[in-house]
PDB file of N, H, CA, C and O in Angstrom:
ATOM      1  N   UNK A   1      18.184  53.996  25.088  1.00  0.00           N
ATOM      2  CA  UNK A   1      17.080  54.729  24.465  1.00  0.00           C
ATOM      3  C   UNK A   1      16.501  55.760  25.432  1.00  0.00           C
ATOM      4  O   UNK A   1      16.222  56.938  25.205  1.00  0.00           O
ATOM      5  N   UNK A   2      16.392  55.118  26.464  1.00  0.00           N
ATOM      6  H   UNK A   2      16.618  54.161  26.648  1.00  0.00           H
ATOM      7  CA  UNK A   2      16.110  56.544  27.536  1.00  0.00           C
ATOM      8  C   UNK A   2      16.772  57.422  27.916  1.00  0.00           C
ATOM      9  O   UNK A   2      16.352  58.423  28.496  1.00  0.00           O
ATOM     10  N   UNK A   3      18.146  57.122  27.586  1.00  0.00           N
ATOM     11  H   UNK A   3      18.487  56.309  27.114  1.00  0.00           H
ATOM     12  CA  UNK A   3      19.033  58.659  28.124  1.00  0.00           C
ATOM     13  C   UNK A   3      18.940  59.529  26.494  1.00  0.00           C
ATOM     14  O   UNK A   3      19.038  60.750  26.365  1.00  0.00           O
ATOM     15  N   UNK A   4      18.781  58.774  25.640  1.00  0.00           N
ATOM     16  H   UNK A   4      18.702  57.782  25.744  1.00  0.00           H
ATOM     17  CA  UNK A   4      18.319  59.524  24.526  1.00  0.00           C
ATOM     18  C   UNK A   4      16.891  60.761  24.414  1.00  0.00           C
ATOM     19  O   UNK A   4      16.681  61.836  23.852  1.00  0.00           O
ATOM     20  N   UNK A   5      16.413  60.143  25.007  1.00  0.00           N
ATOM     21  H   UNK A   5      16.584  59.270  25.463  1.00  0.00           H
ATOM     22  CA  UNK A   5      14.639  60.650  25.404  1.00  0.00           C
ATOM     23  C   UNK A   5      15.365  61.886  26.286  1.00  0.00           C
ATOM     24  O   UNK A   5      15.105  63.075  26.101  1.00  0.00           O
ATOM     25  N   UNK A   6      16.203  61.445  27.156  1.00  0.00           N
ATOM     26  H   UNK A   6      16.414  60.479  27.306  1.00  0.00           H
ATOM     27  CA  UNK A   6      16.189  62.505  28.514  1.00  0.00           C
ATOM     28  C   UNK A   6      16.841  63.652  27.896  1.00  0.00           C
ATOM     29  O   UNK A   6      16.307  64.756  28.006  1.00  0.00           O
ATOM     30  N   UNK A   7      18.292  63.471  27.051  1.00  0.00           N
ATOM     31  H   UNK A   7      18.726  62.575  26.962  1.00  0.00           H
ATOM     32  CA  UNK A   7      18.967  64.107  26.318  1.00  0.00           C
ATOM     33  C   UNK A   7      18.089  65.075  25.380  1.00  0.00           C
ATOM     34  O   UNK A   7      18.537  66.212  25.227  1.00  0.00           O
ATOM     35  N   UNK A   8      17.251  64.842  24.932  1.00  0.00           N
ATOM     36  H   UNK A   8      16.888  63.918  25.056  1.00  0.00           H
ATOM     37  CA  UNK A   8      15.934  65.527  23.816  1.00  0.00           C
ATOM     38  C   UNK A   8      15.252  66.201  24.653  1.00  0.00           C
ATOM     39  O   UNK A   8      15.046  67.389  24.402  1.00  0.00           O
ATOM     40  N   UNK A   9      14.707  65.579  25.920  1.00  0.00           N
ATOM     41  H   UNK A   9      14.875  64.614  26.124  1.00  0.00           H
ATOM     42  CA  UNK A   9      13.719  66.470  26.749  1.00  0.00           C
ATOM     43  C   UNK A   9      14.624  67.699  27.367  1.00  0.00           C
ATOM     44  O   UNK A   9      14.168  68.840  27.447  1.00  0.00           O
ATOM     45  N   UNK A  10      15.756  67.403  27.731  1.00  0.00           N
ATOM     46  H   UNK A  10      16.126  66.476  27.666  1.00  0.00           H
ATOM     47  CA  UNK A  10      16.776  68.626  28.418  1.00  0.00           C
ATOM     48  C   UNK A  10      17.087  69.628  27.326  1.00  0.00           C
ATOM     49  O   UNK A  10      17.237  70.832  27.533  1.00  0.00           O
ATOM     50  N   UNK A  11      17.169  69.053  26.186  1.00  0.00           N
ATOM     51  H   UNK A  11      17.048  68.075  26.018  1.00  0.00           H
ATOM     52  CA  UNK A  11      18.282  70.294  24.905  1.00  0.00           C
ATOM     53  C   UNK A  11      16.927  71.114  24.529  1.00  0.00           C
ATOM     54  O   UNK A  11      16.959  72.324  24.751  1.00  0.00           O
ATOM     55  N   UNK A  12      15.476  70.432  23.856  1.00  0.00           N
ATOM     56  H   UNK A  12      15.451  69.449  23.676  1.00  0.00           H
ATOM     57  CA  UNK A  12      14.466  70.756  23.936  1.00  0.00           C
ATOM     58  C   UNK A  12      13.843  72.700  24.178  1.00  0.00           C
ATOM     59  O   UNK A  12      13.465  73.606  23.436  1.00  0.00           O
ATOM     60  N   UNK A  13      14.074  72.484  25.742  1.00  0.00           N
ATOM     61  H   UNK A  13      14.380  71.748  26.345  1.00  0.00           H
ATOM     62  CA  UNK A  13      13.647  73.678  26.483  1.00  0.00           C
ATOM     63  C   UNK A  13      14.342  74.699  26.071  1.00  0.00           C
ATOM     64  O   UNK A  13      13.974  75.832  25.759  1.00  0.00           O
ATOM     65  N   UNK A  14      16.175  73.840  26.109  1.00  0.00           N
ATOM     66  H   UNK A  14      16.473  72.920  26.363  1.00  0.00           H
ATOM     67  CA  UNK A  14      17.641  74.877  26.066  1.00  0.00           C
ATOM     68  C   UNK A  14      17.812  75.674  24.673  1.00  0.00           C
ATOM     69  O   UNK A  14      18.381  76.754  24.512  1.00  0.00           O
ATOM     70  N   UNK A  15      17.114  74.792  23.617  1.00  0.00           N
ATOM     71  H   UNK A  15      16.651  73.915  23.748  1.00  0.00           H
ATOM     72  CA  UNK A  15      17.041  75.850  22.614  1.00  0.00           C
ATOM     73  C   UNK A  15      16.396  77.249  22.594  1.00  0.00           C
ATOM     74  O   UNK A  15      16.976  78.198  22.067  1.00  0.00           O
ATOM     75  N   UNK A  16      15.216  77.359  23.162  1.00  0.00           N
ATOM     76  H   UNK A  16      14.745  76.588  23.591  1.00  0.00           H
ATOM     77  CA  UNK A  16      14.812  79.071  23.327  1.00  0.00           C
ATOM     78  C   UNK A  16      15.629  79.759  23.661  1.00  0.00           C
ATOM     79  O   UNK A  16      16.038  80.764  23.079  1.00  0.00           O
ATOM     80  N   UNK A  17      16.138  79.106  25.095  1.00  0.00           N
ATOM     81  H   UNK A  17      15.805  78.290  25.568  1.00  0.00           H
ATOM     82  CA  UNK A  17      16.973  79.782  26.050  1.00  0.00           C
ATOM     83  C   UNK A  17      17.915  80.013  25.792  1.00  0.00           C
ATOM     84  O   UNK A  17      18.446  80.898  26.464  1.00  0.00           O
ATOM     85  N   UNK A  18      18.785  79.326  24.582  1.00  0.00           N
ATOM     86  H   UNK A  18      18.354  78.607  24.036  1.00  0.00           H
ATOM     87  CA  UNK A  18      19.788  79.729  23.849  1.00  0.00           C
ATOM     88  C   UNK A  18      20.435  80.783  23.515  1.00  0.00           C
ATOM     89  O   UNK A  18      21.493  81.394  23.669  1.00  0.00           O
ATOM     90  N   UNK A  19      18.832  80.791  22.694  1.00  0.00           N
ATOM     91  H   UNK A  19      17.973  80.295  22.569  1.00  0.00           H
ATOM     92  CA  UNK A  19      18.838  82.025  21.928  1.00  0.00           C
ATOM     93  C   UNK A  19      18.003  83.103  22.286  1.00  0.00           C
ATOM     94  O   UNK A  19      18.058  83.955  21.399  1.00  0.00           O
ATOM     95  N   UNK A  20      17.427  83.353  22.993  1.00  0.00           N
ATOM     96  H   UNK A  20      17.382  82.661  23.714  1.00  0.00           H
ATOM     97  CA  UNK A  20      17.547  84.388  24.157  1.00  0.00           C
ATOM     98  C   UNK A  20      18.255  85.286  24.839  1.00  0.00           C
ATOM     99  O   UNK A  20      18.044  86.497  24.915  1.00  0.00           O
ATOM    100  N   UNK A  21      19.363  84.463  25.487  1.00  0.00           N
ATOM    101  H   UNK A  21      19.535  83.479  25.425  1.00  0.00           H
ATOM    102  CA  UNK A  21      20.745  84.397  26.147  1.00  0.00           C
ATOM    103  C   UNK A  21      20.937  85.094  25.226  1.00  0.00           C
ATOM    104  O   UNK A  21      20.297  86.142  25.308  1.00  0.00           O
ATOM    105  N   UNK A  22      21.892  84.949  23.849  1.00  0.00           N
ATOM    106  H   UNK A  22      22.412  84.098  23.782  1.00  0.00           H
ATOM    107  CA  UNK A  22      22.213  85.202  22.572  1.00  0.00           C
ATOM    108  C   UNK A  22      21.715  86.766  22.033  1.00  0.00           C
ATOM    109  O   UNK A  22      22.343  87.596  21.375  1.00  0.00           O
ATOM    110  N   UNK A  23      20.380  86.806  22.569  1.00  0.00           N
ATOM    111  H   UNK A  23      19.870  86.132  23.103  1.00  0.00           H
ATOM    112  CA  UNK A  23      19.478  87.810  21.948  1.00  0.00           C
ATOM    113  C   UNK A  23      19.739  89.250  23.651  1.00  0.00           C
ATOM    114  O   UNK A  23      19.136  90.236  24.074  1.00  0.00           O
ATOM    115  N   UNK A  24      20.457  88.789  23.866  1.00  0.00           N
ATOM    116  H   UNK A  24      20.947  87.987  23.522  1.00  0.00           H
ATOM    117  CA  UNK A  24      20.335  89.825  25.013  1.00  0.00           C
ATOM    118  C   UNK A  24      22.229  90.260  25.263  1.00  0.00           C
ATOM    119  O   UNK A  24      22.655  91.337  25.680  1.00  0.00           O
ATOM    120  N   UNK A  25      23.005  89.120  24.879  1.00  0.00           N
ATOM    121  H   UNK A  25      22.659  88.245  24.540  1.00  0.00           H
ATOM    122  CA  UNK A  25      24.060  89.770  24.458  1.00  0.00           C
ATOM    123  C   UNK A  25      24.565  90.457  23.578  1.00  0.00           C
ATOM    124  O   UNK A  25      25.441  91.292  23.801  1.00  0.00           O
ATOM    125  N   UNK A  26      24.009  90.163  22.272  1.00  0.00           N
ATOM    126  H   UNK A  26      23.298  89.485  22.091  1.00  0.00           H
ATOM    127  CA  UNK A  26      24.230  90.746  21.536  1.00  0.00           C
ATOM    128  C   UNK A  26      22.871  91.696  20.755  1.00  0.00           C
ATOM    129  O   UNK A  26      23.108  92.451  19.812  1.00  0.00           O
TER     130      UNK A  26
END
């Protein structure tokens, strides 16, 4: 259950940054 939590807290942030990334390549 906690690497679940950790997994959510890490992807979390990575979604903006995603698409950001995303938003600057294309």
């Amino acid at each position: 259950m906690n690497i679940d939590y950790t997994i959510t807290a890490l992807m979390f942030p990575a979604i903006p940054l995603t698409m950001s990334i995303y938003s600057n390549r294309f």
